[in-house]
N, C-alpha and C positions, 0 to 999 in steps of 0.2 A: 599475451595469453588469451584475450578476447577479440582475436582479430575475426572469428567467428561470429559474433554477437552485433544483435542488429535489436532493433526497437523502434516498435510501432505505438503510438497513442492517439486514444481515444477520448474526448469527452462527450461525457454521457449525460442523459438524463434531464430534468430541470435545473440540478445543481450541478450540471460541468464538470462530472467528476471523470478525474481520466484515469482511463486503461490502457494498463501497458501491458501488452504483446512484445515477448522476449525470446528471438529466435535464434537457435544454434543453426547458422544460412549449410555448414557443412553436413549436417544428420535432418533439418527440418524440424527436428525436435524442441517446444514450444512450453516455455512456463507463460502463465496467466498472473497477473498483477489488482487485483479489483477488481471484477468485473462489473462495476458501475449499477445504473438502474439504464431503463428501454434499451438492451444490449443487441438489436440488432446488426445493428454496424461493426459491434464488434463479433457478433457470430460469422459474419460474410467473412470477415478477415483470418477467421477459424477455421472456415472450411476445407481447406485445404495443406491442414498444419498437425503435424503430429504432438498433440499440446498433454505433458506429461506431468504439470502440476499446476491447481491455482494457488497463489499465494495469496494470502490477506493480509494488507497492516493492520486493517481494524475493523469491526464490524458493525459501524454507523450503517443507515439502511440505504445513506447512496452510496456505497464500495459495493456493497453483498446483493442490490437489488434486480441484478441481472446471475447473480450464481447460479439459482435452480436453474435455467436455461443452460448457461455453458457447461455447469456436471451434465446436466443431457448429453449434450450435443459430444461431449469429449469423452467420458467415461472420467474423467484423470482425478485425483485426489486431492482433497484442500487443507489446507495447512494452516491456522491459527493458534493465536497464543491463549493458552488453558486461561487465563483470565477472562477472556470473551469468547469461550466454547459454546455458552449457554445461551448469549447475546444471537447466535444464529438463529436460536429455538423460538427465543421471545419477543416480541412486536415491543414489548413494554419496554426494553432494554435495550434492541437496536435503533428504536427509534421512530417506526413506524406507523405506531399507534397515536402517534403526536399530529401527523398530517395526513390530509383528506387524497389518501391513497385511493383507486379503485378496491386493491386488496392487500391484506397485511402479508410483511415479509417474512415466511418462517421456513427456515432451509433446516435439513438434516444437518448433525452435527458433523465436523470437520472430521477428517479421516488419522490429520496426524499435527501434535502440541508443537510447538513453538518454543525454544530456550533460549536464554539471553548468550550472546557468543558460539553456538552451535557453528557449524558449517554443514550448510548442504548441501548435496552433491547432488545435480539435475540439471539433464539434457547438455549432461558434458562443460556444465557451470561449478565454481565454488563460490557457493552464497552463502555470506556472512551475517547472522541474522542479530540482530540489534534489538533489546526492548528498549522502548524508548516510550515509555509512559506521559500523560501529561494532559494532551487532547483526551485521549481515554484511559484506562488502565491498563488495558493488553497493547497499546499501539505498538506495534514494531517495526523495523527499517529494514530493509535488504539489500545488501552492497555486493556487487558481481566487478571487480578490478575498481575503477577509478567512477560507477556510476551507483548511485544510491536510489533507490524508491523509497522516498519517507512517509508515504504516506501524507497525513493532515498536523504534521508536526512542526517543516518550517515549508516558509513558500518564500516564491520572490518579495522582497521587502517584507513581510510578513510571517507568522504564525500562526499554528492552529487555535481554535477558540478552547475555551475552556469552560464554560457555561454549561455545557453539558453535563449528563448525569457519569459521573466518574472524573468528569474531569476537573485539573487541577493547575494554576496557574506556575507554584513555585516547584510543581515537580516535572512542568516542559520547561524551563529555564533550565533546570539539570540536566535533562535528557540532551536537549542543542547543545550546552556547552559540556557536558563530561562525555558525550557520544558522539554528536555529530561531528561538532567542531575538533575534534582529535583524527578526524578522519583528515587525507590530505588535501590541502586549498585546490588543487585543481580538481577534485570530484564533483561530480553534476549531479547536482538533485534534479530530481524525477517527484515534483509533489504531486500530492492528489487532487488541486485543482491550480489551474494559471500554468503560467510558461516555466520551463525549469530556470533552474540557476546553478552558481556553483558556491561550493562552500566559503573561498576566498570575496568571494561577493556579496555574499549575506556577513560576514563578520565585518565586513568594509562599510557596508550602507544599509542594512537591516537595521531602520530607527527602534525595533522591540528590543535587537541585542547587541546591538556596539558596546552600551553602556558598563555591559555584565563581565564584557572580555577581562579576564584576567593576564 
């Protein structure tokens, strides 16, 4: 079904956050995945793509810190979960305002909400949209066949933090095991910073959650 589907990533910024570039190679037609902070590198790989949504897992200010540039540059519409609508608007809430930025990160609000199980249809994709709270409150997961973008939720060997403002430590233990981990052991995580993985991989040797497997 995705023999079409190609992916490109990016890490960006001072925090390594990666962008994925999700192409249909048969139309050119282009979803966006985080667009990181100093998005350069990911604009060059844009130029030449018909990129017809950005998606957001979450909007910490390194995913969002290169948005205002790619809605430039692309025209195309962003997509986050109504829980972190406002997060785009406010420095105090993305995160911003916490580190010695040149300037604070405040985007227009998103053009369209986020539900948990929706499916959407783009660039000749069905993407399954996943809330997967934990790391933040809006976080959510995007699964296109057998590949997931989780965003800051599970990494290799690892987890998102939880220290942050919203987040919570016993409601990402839920999210990975009532969400992710229902999804099939050969799906590849796609996280927001490090090498991907796959789901049969982290329930195997992920020292946060082997323990929790039921």
């Amino acid at each position: 079904m995705n023999q079409n589907l190609a992916i490109e990533s990016y890490a960006l910024g001072a925090f390594q956050t990666n962008a994925y570039v999700v192409t249909n190679t048969a139309t050119n037609q282009t979803i966006v995945i985080d667009p990181g902070m100093e998005p350069d590198q990911l604009l060059r790989a844009l130029a030449n793509k018909n990129v017809v949504a950005i998606l957001l897992t979450h909007a910490h200010l390194d995913h969002i810190g290169g948005l205002n540039q790619v809605r430039e540059l692309t025209k195309a519409p962003v997509y986050i979960h109504p829980l972190e609508q406002e997060w785009l608007t406010n420095p105090d809430l993305n995160g911003s305002r916490r580190w010695n930025l040149p300037e604070l990160i405040i985007c227009e609000r998103a053009e369209h909400e986020l539900e948990d199980g929706q499916t959407l249809e783009l660039a000749g994709f069905h993407i399954q949209v996943l809330h997967t709270p934990g790391h933040s409150p809006g976080s959510c997961s995007f699964v296109i066949g057998q590949h997931c973008f989780g965003g800051d939720v599970l990494f290799n060997q690892s987890i998102g933090r939880t220290d942050l403002f919203g987040g919570d430590f016993e409601t990402l233990m839920i999210s990975i095991q009532d969400k992710l981990f229902e999804l099939d052991d050969e799906t590849i995580v796609y996280p927001g910073h490090g090498p991907k993985t796959t789901i049969d991989y982290e329930k195997t040797y992920n020292p946060f959650v082997t323990g929790m497997l039921r």
